[in-house]
N, C-alpha and C positions, 0 to 999 in steps of 0.2 A: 386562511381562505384567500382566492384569487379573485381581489376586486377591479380590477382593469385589464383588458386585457389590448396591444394595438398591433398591429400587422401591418406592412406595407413590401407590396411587390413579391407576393409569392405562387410562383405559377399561374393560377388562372385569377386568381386574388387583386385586386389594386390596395385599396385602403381599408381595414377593419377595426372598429375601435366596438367593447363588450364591455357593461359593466357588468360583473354576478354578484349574484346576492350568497347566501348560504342555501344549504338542502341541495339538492335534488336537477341538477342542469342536463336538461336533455336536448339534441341537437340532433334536428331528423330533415326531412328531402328526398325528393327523387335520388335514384343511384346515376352516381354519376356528377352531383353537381358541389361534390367537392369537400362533403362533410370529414371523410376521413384525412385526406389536405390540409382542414383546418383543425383540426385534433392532432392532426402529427407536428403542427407549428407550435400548438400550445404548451404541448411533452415535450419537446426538443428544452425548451428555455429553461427544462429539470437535468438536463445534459442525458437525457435517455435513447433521444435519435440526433442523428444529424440535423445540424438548424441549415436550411437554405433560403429565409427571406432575405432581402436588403438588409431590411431592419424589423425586429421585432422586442415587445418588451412586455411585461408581466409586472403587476403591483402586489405584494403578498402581504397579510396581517396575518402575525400567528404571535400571540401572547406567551407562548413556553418556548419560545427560539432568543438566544441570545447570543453575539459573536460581537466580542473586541476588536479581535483585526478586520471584518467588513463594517465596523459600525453598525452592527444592528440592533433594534430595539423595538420590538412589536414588529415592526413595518418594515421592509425592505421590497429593493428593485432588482430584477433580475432582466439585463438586457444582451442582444445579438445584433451582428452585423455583418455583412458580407458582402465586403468588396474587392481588394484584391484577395483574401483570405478569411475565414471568420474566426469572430473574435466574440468573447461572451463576459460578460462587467456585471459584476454584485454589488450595487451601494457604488457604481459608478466605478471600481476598481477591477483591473482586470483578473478573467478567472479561469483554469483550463474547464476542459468540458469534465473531463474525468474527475476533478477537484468539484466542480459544480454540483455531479450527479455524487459525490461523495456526503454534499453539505445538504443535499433533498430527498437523501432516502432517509430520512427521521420522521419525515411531514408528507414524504409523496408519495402513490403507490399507483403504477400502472400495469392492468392486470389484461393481455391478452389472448386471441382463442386458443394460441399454441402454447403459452405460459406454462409451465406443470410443477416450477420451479417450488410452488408453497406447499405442495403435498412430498417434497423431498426430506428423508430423514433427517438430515443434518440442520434445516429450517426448522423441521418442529421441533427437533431437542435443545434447539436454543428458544424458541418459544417454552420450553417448558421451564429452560432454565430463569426466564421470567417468571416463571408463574410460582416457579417456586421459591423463590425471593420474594415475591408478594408474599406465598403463603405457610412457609414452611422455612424457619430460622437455621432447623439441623439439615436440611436440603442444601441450603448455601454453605454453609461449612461443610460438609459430606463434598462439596463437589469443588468447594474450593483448593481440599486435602486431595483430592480425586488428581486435578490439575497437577499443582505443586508436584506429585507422585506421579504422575505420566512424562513432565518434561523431565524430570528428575533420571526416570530410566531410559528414556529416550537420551538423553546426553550420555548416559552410562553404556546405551547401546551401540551407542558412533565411536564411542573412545575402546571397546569392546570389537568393533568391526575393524575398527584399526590396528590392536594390536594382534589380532588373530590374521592380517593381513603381514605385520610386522614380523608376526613370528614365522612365518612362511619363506618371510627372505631374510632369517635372522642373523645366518651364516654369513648371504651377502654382505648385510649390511654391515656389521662388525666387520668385517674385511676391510669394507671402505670407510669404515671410523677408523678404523687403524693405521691404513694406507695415509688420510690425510693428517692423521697425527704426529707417524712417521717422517713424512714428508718435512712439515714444520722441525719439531724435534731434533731431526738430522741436523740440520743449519744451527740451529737454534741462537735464531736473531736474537739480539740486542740493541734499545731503543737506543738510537744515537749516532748506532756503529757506524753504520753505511757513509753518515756525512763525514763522521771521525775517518774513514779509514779513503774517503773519496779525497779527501784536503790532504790527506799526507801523501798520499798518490803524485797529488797536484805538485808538492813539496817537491816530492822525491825526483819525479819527472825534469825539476826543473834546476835540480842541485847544482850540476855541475855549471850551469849559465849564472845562477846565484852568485856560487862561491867566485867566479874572475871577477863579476861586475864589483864584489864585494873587495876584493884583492887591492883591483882598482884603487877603489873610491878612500883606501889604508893610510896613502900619502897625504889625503887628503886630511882625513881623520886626526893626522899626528902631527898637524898644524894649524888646528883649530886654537890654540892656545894667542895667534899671532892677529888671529881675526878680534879676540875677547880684549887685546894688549890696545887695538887700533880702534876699536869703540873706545874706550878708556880714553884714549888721547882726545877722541873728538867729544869726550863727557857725554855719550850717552851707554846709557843702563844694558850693560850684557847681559842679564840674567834669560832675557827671551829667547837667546841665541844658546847659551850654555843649555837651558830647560830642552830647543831642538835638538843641540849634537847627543845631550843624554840620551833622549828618547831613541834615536839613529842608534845610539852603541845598547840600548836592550834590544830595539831588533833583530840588532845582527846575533844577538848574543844568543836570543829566541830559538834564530834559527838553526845555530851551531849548536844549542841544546839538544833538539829534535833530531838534527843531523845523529849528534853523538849518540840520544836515545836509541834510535833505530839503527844504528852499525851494524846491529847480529841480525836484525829484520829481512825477510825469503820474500824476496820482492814478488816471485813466481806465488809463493802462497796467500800473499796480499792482496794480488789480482784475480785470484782462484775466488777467493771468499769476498772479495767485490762482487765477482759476475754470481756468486749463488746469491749475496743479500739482493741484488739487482734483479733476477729470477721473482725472489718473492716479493718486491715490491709490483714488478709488473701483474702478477697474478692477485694479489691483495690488496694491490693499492696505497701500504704502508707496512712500517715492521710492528706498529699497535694493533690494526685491524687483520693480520697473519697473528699475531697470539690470541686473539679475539677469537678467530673462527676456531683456534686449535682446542680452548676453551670451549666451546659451545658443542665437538666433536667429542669432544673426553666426557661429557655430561651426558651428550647420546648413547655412547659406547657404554658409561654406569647402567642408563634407562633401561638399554638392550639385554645389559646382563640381570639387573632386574624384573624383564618384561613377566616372566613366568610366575613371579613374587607377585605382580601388579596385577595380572590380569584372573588373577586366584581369587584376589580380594572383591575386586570389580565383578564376577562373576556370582559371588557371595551375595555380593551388595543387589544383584539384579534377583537372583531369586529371591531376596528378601523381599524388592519394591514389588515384584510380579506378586508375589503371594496379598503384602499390603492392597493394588489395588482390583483385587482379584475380591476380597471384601469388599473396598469400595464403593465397585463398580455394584455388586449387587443389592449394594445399601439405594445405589442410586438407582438402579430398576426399580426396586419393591417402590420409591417414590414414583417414578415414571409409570407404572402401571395406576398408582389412584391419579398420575396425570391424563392418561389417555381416558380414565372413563371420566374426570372431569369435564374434556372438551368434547369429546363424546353427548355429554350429557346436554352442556352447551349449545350441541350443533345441532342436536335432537328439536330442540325448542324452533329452531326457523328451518330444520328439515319438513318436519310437520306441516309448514306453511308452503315449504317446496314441491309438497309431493311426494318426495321421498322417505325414504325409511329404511332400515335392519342394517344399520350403519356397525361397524367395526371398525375400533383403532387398536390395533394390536402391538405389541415391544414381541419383538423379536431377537435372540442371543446372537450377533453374530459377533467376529474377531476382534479383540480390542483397539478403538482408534482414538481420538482424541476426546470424542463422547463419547465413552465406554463401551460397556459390549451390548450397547442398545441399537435395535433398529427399528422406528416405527411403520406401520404398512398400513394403510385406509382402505376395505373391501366393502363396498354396500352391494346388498344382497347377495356373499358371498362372491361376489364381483370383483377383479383386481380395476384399477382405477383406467388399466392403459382398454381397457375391453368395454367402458362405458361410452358411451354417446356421448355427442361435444352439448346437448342440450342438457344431461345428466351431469358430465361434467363441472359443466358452468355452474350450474345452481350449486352441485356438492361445496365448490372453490367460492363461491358466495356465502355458504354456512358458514365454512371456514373461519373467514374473511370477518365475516360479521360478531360470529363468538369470539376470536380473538380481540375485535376492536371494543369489546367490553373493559377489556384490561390495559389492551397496548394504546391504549389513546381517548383521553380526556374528552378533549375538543381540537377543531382546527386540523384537524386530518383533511390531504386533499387526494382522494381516487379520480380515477379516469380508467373507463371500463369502454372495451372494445367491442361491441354489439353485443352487449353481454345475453342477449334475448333470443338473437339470432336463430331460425329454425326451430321454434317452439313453437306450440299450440298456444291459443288465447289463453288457457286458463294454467299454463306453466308462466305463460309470458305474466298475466295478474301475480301471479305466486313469485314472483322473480320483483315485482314492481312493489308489493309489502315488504319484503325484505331490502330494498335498496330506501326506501322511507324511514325502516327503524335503523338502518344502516348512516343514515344521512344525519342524524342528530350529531355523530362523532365527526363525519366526515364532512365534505363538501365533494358533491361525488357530479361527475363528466360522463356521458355517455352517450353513445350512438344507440338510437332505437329508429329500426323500422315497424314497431309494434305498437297499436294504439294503446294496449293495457300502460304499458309502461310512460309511455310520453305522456298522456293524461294523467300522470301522476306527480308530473314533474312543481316543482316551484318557480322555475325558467326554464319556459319553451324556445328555442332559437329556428327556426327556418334557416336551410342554405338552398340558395337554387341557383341556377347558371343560365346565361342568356348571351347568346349571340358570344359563348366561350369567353365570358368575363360573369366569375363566379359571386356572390354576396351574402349576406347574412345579417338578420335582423331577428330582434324582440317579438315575439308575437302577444297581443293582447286577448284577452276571452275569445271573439271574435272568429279571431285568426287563428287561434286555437282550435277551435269547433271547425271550422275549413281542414284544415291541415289534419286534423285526428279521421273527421270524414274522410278526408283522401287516401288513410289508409286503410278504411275500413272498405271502403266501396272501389278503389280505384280514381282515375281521372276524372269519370264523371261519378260528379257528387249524387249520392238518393237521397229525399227527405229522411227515410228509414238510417240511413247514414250520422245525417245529422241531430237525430233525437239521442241512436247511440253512443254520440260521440259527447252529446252533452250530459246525457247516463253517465258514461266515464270519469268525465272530469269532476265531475260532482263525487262519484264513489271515490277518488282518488283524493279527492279534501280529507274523506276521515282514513284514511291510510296512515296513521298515527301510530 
């Protein structure tokens, strides 16, 4: 539940600070002085609308909510702020809005007049798949094989769209497997070569400047004996000088090997097959990653000649799973059909107190989708649901509401209902304010009412009014109570007759139990 709640600086607003209790909060006023203002500040800090006060914050107690990473533990803070930009903090850390409203649809529900969204198939068949994990063991297994068995062909059927896509340009494609394997193949690098055959290039290039300097340096060579004779005399140690001229006469020797290897060497075809490994390094980036791709081409070019083998099998494999949850799927109807007269039956129980009645929930076969081939449709009195009245409506989406929070919530459920009364008669509006009372034991339930039935039924009464365009908001006690319900009963100017029925009400609205 929401036990504090503070506001500052929002439109017509200055300061607002609210504590609530549990049950039943109802917030009513003249139109105009800003009630729906202050319920749109209060949903925003759930990330449902945009938050625009300064500052606003919220205190939450909910016993079955726990998170690690916000620190939470029964009790948690949900704050906003807006100054150069807004910003929203859980436990004081910060939180997107769309992560917010992620972490408060388990606890919140806010149910509008244009709302339609919980009479949509795909909502009740995950409602149902609640109820049947409550109550039915081969329900969950049925639909957990159901699953498994849908992604299962579904993958079968992308890799199915692709090879039928594949085989359409099979001829291409094989061309250019071929083409790029050719390509490679022709050359047919060798890891190493290119630097091997770039340095003898460099050799060769430079042979003829080599072999003088070498010529040269010969005289010198064949009187190093005289330099080894002249340490000796001065007693120090040649061996450093003999270990350099050796090392001098394997160079040169090196390089008259190499010379002499390559004598028969087509210098023209040396620099031919340079400039082709040179080609593939610029396009592959190396001579490992050019046998790599040629590799990964020769495996496509198998796959290709395979594809007709593959896609036999995979084809197989789909009419098998089609047929699998072709069963399934029906296993999970025949359950869905005792679920719709379950909530049926449910809804039956505070229709009655609605008003309403000759309710139908129907499963209807449509094409298989992620929930099987169920579709459920809600008709009262033969009625589709878009062809009822918003006062029909609303009470219908209050049954609802109300039989599912049998099951989907303990305690500590928090609703916020948008004039949920609106345009009804007294004695819809009473029939609307019994069902938000046994609704309220689950919930902690926010409301706008311009309707005496309903506001005298409340646990907290809030008055908003507005003066001189700075808006407010206060507790009403008995008193103010009895004023304020008169005021809707009579208008501006209060009747005694007013006030007896206004204190009738509040009194019938105690045993609203």
């Amino acid at each position: 539940m929401i036990e504090r709640f503070y506001l500052e600086d929002y439109l017509s607003f200055g300061k607002v600070e609210l504590s609530f209790k549990n049950g039943l909060i109802i917030f009513s006023g003249p139109s105009g002085a800003g009630k729906s203002i202050l319920f749109n500040s209060i949903v925003s800090l759930f990330g449902v609308k945009d938050a625009k006060a300064k500052f606003s914050e919220i205190i939450v107690s909910n016993q079955n909510i726990k998170n690690e990473d916000y620190l939470i533990d029964e009790e948690f803070i949900i704050k906003q702020t807006s100054v150069s930009k807004t910003r929203y903090f859980l436990n004081n850390q910060t939180i997107s809005k769309n992560d917010l409203y992620d972490f408060s649809k388990g606890f919140f529900k806010h149910l509008h007049l244009k709302d339609t969204s919980d009479f949509e198939s795909e909502n009740i068949l995950e409602y149902f798949d609640f109820l049947g994990g409550l109550k039915f063991e081969d329900y969950t297994i049925c639909h957990s094989e159901f699953k498994n068995c849908f992604n299962e062909l579904k993958e079968i059927k992308t890799k199915l769209q692709k090879l039928t896509q594949d085989e359409e340009n099979l001829e291409n494609l094989k061309e250019f497997a071929r083409f790029e394997i050719e390509k490679i193949a022709k050359v047919n690098p060798k890891i190493g070569e290119y630097e091997e055959l770039k340095g003898l290039k460099d050799v060769l290039s430079k042979k003829e400047k080599i072999e003088k300097i070498l010529n040269e340096a010969k005289p010198f060579l064949n009187n190093t004996n005289k330099i080894s004779q002249a340490l000796e005399i001065l007693e120090v140690n040649s061996s450093f000088f003999d270990d350099a001229i050796n090392e001098i006469n394997n160079q040169f020797e090196k390089f008259y090997d190499k010379i002499e290897a390559n004598e028969d060497l087509n210098i023209e075809e040396t620099l031919d097959r340079i400039e082709q490994l040179s080609n593939i390094l610029k396009k592959y980036g190396s001579i490992e990653e050019a046998l790599e791709y040629k590799q990964i081409k020769t495996k496509e070019l198998e796959s290709y000649e395979n594809i007709t083998f593959e896609k036999a099998i995979l084809e197989k494999n789909y009419k098998k799973l089609t047929a699998e949850l072709e069963i399934l799927g029906e296993k999970l109807s025949g359950f869905r059909v005792q679920f719709c007269e379950i909530l049926k039956q449910d809804m039956d129980i505070f229709l009655a107190d609605l008003y309403l009645q000759n309710l139908d929930v129907v499963i209807n076969k449509t094409n298989l989708t992620q929930n099987g081939y169920d579709e459920v449709s809600f008709l009262l009195n033969k009625t589709e649901l878009k062809k009822l009245s918003s006062g029909e409506f609303n009470r219908l989406r209050l049954a609802l509401l109300t039989a599912r929070s049998m099951y989907e919530c303990e305690t500590n459920g928090i609703l916020f209902l948008d004039e949920i009364d609106a345009n009804l008669s007294g004695k819809e509006s009473e029939s609307i304010a019994k069902v938000l009372k046994k609704l309220s034991k689950n919930y902690q339930i926010f409301a706008i009412s311009h309707q005496p039935q309903l506001s005298s039924t409340a646990n907290q009464h809030f008055l908003v009014e507005k003066k001189d365009e700075i808006s407010s908001v206060n507790e009403l006690c008995y008193d103010d109570r009895v004023v304020e319900i008169s005021r809707m009963i009579s208008g501006e100017h209060i009747t005694d007759e007013a006030r007896v029925f206004a204190k009738t009400l509040i009194k019938k609205g105690l045993n609203f139990e």
